[in-house]
DSSP file (Angstrom, degrees, kcal/mol; ACC not computed):
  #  RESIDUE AA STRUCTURE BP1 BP2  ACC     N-H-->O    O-->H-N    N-H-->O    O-->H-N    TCO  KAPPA ALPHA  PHI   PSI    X-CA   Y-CA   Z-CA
    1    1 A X              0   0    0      0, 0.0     2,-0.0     0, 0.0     0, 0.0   0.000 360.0 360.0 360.0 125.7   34.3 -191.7  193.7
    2    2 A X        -     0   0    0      1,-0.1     2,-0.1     0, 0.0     0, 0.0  -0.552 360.0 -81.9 -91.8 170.2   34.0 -192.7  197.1
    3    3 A X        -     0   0    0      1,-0.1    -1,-0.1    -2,-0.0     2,-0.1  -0.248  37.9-118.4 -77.6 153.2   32.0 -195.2  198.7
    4    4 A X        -     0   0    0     -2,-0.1    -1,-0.1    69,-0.0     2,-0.1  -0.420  28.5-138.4 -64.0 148.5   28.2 -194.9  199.9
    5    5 A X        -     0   0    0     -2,-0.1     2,-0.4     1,-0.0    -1,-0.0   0.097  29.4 -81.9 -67.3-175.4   27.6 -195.2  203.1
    6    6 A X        -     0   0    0     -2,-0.1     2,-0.5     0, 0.0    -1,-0.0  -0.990  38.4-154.8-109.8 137.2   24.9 -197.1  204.6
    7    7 A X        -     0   0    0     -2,-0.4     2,-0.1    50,-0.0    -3,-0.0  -0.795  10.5-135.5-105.0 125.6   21.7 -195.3  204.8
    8    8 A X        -     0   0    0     -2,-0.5     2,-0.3     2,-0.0    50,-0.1  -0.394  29.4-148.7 -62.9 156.8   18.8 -196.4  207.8
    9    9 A X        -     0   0    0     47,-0.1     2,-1.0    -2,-0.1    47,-0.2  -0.940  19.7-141.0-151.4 132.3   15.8 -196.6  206.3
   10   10 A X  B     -A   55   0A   0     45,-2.8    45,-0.9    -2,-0.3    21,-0.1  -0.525  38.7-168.6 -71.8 107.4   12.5 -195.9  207.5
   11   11 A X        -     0   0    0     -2,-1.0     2,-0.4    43,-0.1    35,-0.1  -0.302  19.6 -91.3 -94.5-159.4    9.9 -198.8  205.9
   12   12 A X  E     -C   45   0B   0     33,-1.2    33,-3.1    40,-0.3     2,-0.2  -0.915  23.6-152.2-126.0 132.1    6.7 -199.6  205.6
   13   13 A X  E     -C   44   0B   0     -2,-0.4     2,-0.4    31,-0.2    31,-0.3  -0.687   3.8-163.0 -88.9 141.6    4.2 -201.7  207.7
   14   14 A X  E     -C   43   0B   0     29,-3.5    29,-1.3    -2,-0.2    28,-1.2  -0.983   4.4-157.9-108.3 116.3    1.5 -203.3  206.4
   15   15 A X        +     0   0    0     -2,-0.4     2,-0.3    26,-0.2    26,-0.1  -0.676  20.4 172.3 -98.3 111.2   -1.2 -204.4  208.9
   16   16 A X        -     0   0    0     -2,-0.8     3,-0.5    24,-0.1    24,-0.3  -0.535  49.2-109.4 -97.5 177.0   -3.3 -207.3  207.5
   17   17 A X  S    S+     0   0    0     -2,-0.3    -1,-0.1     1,-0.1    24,-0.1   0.532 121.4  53.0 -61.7 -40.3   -5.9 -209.2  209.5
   18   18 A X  S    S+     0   0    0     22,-0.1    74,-2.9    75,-0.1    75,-1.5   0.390  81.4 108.2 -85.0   5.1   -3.4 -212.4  209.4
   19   19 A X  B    S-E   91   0C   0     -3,-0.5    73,-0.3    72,-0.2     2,-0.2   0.228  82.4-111.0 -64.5-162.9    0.0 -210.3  211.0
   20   20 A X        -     0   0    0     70,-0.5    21,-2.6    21,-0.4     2,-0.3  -0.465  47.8 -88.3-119.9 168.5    0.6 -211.5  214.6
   21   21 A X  B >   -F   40   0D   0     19,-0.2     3,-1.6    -2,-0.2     4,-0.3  -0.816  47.2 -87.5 -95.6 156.2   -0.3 -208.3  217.4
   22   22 A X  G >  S+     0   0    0     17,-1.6     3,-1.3    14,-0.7     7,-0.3   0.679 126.1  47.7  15.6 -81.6    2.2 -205.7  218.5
   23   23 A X  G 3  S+     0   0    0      1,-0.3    -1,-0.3    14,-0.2    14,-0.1   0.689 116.4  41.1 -77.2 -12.3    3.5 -207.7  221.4
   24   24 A X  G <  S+     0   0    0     -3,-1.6     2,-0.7     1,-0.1    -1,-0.3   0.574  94.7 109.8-116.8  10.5    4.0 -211.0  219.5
   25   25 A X    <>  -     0   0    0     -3,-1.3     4,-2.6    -4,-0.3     5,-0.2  -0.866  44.9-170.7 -61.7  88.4    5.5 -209.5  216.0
   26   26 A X  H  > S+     0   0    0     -2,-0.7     4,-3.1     2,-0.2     5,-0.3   0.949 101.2  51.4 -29.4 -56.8    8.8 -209.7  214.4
   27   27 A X  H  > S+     0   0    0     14,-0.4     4,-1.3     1,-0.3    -1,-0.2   0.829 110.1  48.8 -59.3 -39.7    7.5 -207.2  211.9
   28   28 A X  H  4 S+     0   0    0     13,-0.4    -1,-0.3     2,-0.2     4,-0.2   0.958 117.4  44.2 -63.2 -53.4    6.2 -204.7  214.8
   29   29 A X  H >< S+     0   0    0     -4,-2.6     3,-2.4    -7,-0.3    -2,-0.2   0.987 111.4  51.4 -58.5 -60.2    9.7 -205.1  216.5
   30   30 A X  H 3< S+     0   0    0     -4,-3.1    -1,-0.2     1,-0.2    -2,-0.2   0.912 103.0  57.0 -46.7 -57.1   11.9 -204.7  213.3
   31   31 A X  T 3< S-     0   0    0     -4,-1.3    -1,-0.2    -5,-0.3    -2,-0.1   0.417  99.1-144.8 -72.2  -5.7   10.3 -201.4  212.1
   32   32 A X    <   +     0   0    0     -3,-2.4    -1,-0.1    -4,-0.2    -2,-0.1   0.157  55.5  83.5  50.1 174.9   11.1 -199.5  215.6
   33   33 A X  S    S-     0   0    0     -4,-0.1     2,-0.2     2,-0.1    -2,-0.0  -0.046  96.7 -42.2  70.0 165.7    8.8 -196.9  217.0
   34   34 A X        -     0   0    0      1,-0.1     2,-0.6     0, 0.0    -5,-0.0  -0.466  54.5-138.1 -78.0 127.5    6.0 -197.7  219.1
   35   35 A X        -     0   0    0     -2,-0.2    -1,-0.1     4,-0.0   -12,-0.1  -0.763  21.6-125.5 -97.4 103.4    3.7 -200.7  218.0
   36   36 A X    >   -     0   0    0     -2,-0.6   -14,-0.7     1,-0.1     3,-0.6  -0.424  16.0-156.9 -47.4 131.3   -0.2 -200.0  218.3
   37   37 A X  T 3  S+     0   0    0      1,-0.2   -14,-0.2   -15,-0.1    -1,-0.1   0.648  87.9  68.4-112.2  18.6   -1.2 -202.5  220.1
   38   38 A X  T 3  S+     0   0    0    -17,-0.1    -1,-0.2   -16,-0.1     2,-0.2   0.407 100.0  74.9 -72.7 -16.5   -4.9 -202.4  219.0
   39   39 A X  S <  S-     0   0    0     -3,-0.6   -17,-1.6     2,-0.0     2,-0.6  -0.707  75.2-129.2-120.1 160.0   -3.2 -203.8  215.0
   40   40 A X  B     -F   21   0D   0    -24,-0.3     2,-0.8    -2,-0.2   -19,-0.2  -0.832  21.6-138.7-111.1 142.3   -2.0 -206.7  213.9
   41   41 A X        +     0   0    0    -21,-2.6   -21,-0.4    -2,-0.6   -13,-0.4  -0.721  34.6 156.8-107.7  93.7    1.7 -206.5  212.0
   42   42 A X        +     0   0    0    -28,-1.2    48,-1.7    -2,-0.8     2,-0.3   0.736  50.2  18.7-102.1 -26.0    1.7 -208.5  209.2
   43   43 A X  E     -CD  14  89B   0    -29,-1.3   -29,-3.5    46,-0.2     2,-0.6  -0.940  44.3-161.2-162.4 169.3    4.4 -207.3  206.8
   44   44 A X  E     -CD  13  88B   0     44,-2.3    44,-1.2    -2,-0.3     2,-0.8  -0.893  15.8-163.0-108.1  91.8    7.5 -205.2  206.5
   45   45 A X  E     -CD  12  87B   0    -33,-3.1     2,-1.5    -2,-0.6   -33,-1.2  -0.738  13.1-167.7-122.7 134.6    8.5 -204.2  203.5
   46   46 A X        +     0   0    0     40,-1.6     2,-0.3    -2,-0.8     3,-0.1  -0.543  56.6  38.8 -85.4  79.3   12.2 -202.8  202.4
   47   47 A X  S    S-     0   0    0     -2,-1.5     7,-1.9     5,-0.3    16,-0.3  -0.922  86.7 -49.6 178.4-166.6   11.9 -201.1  199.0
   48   48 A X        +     0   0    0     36,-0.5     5,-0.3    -2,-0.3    16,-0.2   0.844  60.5 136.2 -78.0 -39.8   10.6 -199.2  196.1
   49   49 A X    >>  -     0   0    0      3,-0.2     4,-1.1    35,-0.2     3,-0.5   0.293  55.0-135.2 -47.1 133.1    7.3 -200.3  195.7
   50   50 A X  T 34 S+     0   0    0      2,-0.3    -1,-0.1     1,-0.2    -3,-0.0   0.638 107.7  55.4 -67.9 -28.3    4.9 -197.4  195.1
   51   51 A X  T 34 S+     0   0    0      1,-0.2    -1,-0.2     0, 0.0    -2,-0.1   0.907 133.2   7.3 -67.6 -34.7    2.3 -198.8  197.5
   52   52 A X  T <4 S+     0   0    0     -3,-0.5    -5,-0.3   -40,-0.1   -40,-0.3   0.105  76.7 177.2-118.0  -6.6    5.2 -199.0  200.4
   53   53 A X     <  -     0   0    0     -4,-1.1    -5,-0.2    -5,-0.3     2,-0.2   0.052  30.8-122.1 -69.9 147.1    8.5 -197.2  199.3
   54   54 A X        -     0   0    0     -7,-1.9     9,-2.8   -43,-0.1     2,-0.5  -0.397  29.1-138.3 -79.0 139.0   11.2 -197.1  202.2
   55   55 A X  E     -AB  10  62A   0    -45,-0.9   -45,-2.8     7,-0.3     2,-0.8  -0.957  10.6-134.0-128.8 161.6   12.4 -193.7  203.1
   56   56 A X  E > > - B   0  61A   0      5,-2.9     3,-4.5    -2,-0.5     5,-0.9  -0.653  21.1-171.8-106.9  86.1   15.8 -192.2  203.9
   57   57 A X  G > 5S+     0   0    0     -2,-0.8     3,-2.8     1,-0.3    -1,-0.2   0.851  86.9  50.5 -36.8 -66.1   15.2 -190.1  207.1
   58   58 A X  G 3 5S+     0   0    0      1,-0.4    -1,-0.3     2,-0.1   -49,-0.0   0.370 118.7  37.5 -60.6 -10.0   18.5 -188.5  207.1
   59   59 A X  G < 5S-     0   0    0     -3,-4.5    -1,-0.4     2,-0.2    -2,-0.2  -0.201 102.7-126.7-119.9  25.9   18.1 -187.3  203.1
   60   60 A X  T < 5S+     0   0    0     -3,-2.8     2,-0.4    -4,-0.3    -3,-0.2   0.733  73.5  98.0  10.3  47.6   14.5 -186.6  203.4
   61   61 A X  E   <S-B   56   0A   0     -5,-0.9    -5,-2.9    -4,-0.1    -2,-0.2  -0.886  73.5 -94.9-125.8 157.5   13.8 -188.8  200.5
   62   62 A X  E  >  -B   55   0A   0     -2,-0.4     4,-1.1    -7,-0.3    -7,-0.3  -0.361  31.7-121.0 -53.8 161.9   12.7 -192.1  199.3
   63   63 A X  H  > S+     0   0    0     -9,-2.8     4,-2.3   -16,-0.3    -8,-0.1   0.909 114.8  60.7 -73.1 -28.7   14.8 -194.6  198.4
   64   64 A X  H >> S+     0   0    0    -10,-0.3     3,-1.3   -16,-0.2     4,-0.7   0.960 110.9  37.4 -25.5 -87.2   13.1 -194.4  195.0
   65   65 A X  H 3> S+     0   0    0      1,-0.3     4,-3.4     2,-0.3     5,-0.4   0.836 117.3  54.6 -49.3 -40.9   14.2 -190.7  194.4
   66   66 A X  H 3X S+     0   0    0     -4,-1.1     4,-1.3     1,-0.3    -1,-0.3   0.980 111.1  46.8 -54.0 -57.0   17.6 -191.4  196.1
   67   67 A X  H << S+     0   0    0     -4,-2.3    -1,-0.3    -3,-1.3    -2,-0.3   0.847 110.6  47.5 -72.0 -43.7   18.1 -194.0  193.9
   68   68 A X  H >< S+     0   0    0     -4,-0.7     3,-0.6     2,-0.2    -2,-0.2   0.716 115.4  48.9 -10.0 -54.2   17.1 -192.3  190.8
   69   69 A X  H 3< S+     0   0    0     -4,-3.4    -2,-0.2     1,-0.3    -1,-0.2   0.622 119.8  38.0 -71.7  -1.6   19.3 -189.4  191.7
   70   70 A X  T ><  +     0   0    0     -4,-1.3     3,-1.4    -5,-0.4     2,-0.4  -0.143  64.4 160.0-127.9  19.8   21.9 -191.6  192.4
   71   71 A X  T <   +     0   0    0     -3,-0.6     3,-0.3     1,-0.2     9,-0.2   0.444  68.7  75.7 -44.1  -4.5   22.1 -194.3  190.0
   72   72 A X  T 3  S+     0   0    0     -2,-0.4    -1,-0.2     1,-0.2     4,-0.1   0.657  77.9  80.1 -68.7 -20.8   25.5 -195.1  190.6
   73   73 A X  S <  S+     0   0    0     -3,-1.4     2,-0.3    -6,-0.2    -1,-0.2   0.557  93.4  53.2 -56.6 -42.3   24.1 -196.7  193.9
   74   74 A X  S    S-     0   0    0     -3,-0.3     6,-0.1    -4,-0.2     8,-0.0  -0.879  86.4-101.3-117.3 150.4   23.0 -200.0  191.8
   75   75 A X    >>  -     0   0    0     -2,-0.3     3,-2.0     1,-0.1     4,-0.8  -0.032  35.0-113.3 -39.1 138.9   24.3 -202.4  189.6
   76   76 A X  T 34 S+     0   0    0      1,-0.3     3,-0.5     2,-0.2    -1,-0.1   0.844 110.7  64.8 -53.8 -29.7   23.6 -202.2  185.8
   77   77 A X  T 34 S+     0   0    0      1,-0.2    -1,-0.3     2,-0.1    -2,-0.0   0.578  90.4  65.3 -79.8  -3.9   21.5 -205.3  185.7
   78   78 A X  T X4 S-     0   0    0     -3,-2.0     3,-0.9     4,-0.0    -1,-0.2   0.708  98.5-136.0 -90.7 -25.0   18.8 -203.7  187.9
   79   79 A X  T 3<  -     0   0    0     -4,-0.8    -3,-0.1    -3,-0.5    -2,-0.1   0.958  62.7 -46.6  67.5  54.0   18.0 -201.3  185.2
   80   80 A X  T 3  S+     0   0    0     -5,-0.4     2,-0.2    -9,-0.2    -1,-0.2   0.201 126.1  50.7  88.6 -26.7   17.7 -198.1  187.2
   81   81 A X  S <  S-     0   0    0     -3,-0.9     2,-0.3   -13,-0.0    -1,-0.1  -0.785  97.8 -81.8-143.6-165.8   15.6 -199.2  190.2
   82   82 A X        -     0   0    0     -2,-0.2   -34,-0.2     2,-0.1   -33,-0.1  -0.756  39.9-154.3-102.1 118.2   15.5 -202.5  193.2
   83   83 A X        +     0   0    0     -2,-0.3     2,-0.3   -35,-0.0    -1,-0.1   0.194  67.8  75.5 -90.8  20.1   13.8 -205.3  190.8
   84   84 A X        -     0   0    0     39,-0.1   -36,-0.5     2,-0.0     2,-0.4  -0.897  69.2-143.1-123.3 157.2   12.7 -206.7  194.2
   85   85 A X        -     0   0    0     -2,-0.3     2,-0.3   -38,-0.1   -38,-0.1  -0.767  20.4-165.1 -76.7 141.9   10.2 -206.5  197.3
   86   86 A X        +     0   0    0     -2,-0.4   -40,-1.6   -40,-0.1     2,-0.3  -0.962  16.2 172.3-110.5 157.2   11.8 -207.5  200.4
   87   87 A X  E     -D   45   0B   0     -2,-0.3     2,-0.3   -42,-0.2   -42,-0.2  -0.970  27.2-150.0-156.4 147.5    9.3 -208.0  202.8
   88   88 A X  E     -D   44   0B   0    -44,-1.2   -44,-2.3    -2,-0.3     2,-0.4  -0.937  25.7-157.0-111.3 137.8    9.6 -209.5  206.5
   89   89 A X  E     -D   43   0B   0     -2,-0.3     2,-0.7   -46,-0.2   -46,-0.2  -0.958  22.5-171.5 -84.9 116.2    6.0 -211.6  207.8
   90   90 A X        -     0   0    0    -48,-1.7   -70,-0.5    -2,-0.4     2,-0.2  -0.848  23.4-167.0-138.1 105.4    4.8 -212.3  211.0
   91   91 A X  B     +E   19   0C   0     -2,-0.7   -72,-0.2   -72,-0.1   -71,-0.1  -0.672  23.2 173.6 -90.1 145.9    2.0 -214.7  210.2
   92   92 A X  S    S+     0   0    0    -74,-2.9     2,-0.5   -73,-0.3   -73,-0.2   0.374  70.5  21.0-127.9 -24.5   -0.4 -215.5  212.7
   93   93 A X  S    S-     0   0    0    -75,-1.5    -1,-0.3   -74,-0.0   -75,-0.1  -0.995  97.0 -64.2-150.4 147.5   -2.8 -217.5  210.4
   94   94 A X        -     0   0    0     -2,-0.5     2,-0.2    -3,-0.1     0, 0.0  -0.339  48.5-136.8 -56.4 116.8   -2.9 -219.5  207.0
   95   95 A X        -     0   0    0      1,-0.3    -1,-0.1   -77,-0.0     3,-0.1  -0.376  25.5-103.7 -72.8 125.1   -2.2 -217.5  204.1
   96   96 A X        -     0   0    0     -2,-0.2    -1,-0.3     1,-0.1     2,-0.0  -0.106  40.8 -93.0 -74.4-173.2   -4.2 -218.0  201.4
   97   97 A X        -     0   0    0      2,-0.0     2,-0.4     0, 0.0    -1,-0.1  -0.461  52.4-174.8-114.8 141.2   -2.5 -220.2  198.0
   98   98 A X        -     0   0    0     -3,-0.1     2,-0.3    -2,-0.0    -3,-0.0  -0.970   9.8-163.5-142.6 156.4   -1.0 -217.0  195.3
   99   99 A X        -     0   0    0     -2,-0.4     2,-0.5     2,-0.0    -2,-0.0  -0.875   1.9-159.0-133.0 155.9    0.4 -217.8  191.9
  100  100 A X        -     0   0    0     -2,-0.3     2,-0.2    23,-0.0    22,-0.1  -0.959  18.2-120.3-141.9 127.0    2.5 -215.3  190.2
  101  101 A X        -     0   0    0     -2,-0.5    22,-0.3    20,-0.3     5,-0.0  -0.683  32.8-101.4 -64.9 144.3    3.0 -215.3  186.2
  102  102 A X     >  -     0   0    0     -2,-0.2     4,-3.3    20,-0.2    -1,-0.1  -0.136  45.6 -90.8 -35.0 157.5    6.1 -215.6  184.8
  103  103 A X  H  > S+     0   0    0      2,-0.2     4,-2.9     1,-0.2     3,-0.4   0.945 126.5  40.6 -35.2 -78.1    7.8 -212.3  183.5
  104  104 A X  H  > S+     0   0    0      1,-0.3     4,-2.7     2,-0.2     3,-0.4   0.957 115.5  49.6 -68.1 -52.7    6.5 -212.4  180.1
  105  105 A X  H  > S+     0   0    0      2,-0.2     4,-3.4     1,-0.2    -1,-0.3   0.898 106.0  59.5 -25.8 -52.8    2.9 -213.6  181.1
  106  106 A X  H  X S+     0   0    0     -4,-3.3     4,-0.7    -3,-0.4     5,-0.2   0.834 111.5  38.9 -72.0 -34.1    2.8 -210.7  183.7
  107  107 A X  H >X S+     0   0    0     -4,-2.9     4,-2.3    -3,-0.4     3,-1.1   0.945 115.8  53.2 -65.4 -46.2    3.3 -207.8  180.6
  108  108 A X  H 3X S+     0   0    0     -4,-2.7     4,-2.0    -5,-0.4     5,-0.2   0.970 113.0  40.4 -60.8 -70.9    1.0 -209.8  178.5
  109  109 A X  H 3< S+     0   0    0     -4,-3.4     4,-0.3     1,-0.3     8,-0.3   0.474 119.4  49.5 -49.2 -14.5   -1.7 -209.7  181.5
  110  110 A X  H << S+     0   0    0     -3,-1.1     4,-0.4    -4,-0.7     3,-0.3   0.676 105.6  58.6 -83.3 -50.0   -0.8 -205.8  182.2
  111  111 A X  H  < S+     0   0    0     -4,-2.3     3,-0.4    -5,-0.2    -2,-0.2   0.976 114.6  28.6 -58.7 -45.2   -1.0 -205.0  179.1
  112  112 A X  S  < S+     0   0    0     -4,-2.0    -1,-0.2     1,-0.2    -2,-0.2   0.582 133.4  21.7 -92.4  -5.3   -4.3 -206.0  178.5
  113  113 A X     >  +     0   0    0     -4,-0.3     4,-3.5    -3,-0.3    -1,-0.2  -0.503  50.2 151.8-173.0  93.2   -5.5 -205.4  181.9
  114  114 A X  T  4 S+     0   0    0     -4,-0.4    -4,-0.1    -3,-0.4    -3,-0.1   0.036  71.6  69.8-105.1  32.8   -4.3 -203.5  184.4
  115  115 A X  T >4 S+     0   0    0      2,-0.0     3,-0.7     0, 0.0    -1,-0.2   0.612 122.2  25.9-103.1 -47.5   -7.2 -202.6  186.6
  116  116 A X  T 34 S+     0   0    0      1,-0.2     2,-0.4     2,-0.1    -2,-0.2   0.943 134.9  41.9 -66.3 -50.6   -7.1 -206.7  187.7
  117  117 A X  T 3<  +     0   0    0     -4,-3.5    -1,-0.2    -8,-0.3    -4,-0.1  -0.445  68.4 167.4-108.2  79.3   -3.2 -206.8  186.8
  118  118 A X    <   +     0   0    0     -3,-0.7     2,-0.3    -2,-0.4    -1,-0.2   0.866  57.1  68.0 -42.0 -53.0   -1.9 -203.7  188.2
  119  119 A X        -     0   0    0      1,-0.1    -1,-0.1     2,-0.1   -10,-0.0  -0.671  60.7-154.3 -96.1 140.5    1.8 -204.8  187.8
  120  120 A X  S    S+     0   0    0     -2,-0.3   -10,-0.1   -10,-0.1    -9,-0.1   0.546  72.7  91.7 -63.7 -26.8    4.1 -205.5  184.8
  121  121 A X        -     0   0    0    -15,-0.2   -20,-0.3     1,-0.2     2,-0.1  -0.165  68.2-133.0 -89.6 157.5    6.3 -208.1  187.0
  122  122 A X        -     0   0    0    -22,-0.1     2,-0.2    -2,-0.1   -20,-0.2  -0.443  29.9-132.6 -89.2-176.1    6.6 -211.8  187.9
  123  123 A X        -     0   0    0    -22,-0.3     2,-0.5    -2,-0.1   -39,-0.1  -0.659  21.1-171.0-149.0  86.5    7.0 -212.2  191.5
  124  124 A X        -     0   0    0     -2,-0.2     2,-0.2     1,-0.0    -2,-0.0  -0.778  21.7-161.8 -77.4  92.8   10.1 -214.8  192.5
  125  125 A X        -     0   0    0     -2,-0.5     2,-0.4     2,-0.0    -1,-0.0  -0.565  19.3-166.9 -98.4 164.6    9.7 -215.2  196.0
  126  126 A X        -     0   0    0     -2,-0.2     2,-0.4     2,-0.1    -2,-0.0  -0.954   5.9-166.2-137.8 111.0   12.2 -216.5  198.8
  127  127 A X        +     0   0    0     -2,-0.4     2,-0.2     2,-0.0     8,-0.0  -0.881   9.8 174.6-114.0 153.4   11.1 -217.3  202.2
  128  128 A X        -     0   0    0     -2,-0.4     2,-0.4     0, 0.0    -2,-0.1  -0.891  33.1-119.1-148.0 146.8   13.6 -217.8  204.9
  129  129 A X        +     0   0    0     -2,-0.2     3,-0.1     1,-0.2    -2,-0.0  -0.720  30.8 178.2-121.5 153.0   12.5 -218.3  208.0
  130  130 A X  S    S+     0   0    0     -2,-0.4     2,-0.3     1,-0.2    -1,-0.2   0.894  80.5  12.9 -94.9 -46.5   13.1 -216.0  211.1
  131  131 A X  S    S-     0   0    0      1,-0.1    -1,-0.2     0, 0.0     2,-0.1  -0.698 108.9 -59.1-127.5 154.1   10.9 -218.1  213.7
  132  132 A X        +     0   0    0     -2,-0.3     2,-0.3    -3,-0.1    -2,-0.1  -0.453  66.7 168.6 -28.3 118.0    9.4 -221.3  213.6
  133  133 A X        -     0   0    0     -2,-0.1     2,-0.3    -3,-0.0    -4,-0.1  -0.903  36.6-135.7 -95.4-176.8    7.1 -221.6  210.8
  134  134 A X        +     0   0    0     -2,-0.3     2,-0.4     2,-0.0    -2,-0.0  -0.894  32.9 177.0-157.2 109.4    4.9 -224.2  208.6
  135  135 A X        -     0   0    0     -2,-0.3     2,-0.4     2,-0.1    -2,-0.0  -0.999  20.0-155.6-129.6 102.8    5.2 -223.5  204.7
  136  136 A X        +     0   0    0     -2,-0.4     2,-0.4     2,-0.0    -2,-0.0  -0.932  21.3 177.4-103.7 145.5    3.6 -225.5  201.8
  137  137 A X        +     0   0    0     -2,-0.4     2,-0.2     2,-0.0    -2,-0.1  -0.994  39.4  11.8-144.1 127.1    5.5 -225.0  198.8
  138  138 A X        -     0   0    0     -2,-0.4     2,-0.3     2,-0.0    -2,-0.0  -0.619  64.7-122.0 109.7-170.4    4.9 -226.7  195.1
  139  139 A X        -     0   0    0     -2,-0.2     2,-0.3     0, 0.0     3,-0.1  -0.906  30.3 -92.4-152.4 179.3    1.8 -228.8  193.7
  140  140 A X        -     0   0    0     -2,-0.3     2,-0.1     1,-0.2    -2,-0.0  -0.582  48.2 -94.2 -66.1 142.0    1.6 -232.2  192.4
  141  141 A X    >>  -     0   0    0     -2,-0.3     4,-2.3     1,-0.2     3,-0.7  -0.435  39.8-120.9 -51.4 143.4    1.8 -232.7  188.9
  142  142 A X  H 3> S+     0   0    0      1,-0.2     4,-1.9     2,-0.2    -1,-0.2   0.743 111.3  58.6 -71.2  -5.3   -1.9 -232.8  187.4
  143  143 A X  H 3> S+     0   0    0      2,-0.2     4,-1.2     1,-0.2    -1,-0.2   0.827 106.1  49.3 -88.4 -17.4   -1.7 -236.1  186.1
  144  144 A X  H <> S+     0   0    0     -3,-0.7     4,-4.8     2,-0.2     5,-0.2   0.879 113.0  46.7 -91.0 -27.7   -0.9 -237.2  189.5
  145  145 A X  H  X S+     0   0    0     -4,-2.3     4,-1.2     2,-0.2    -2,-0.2   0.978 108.2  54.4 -41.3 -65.2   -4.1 -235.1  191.0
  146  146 A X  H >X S+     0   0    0     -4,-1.9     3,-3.0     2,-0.2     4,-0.8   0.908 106.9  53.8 -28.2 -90.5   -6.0 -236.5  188.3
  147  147 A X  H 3< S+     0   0    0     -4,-1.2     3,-0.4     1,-0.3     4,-0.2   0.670 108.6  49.4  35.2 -89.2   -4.6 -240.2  189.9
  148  148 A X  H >< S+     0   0    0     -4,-4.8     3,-1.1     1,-0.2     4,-0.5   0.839 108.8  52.9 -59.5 -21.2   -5.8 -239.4  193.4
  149  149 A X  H X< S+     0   0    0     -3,-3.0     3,-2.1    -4,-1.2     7,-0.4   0.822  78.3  87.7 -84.9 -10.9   -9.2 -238.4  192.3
  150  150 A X  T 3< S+     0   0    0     -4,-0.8    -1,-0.2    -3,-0.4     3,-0.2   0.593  92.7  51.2 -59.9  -9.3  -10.3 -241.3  190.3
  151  151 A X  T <  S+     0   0    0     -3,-1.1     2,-1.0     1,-0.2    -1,-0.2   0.747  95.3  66.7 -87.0 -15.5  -11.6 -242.8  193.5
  152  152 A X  S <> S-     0   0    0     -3,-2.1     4,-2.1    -4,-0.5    -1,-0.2  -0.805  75.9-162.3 -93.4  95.3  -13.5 -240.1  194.5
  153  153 A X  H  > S+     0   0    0     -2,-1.0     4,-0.8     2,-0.2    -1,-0.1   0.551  83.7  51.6 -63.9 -26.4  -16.2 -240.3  191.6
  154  154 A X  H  > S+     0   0    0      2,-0.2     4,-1.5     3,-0.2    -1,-0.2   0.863 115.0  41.0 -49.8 -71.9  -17.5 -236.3  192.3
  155  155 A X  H  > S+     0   0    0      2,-0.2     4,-1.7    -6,-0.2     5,-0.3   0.821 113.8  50.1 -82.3 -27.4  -14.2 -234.9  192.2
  156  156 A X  H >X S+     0   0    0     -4,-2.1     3,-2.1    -7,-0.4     4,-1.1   0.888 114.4  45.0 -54.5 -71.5  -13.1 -237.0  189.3
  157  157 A X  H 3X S+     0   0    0     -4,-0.8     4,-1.4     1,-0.3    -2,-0.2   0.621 115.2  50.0 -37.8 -63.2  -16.4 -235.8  187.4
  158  158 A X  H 3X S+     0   0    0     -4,-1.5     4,-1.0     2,-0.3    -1,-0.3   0.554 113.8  43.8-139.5 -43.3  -15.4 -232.0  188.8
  159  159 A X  H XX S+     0   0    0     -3,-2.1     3,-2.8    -4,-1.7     4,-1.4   0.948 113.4  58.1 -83.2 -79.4  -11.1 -232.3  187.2
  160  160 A X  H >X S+     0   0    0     -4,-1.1     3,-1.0     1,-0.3     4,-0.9   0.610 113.5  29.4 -43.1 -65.7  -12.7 -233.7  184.3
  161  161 A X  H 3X S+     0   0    0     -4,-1.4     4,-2.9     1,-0.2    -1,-0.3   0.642 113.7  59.7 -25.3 -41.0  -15.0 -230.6  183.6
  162  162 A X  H <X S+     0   0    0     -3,-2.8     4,-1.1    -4,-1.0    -1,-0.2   0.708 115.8  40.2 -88.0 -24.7  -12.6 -228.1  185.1
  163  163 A X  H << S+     0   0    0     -4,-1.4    -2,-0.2    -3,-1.0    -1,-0.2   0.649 121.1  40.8 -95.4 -21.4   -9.9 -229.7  181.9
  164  164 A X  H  < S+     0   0    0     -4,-0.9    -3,-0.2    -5,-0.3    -2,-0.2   0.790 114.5  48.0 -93.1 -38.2  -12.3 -230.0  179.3
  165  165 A X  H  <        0   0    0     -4,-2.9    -2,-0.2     1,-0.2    -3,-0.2   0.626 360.0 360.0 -91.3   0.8  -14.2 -226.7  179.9
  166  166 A X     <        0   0    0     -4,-1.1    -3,-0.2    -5,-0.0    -1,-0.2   0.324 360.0 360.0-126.0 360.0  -10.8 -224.6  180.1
């Protein structure tokens, strides 16, 4: 069999309200073509994802269907399709806090609701960063939350509630 080639691929921009504009945007630059400069470019994404999927100008396809017709293309452990987003950001403003279930959580929660949890997957993320940017990543243990709040008599009274009533 010979080897694949490498295939360009056209993605998909997402313009959020926190991207960067046109002129100041990795995400705008990266994606080629002419940047509106009336929108903000907030992410980039490289992939299957039904919302986004990447297409292959030069096969008039997706990468999905390419990859489906082609299944030689990936590794066995992927199980038939890219078990990842990849996504580029050009944040302009603070992103709000997201938590992701674990795997098995994320089926549980699909299963039983999938208008609130559309998707079956956990979501592993990896930031690396292109440009300068300001990242909080982790939490405190609660017992050490707990800790700081015992001075503040409100928010103690407020963790206490929020731990007893769920």
């Amino acid at each position: 069999m010979a080897a694949e080639k490498i295939h360009f691929l056209d993605v998909h921009v997402m313009n959020y309200a926190w991207g960067r504009p046109a002129n100041q945007s990795a995400v705008a630059k990266l994606a080629g073509g002419l940047a509106d400069p009336t929108k903000t470019y907030a992410e980039l994404w490289m992939g299957t994802h039904v919302n986004g999927p990447a297409q292959i100008p030069e096969k008039s396809t997706s990468l999905k269907e390419y990859i489906s017709s082609n299944p030689q293309v990936l590794a066995a452990h992927e199980n038939g399709d890219i078990q990842y987003l990849f996504k580029v950001l050009s944040v302009a403003k603070a992103l709000s806090v997201q938590s992701h279930p674990t795997k098995d959580l994320a089926k549980e929660l699909h299963a039983k609701d999938p208008k609130n949890y559309p998707d079956d997957n956990h979501k592993p993320e990896m930031t690396v960063a292109l440009t300068e940017f300001e990242i909080l990543c982790g939490f405190r243990k609660v017992e050490d939350i707990a800790k700081n709040f015992e001075g503040m008599i409100l928010l103690h009274q407020f963790y206490h509630y929020i731990v007893v009533t769920f």
